[in-house]
C-alpha positions in Angstrom: 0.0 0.0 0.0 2.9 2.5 0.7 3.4 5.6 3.7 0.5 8.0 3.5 -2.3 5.3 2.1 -4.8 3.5 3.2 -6.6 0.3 1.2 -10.5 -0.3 1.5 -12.1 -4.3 1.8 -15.0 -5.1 1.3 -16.2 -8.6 2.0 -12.4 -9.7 2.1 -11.2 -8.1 -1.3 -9.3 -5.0 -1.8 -11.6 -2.5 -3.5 -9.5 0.6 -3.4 -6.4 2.3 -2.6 -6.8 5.7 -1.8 -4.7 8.5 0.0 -4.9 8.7 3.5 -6.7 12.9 3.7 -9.2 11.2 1.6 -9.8 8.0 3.9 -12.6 9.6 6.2 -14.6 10.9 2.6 -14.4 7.6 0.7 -15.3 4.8 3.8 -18.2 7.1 4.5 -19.2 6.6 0.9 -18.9 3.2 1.2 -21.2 2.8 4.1 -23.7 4.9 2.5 -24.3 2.7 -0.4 -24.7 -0.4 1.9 
């Protein structure tokens, strides 16, 4: 994954890597479309 970024599961696979200032933003977008 690398210094400064964070990887989203979901349901046991990797969906996304993303930078960690965005981390809050994009797991709240996940919940919301469960």
């Amino acid at each position: 994954c690398g210094k400064g970024k964070a990887v989203l599961f979901k349901k046991g696979k990797k969906i996304r890597t993303i930078k960690e200032k965005e981390f809050l933003t994009a797991l709240m977008s996940e919940v919301e479309r469960l």
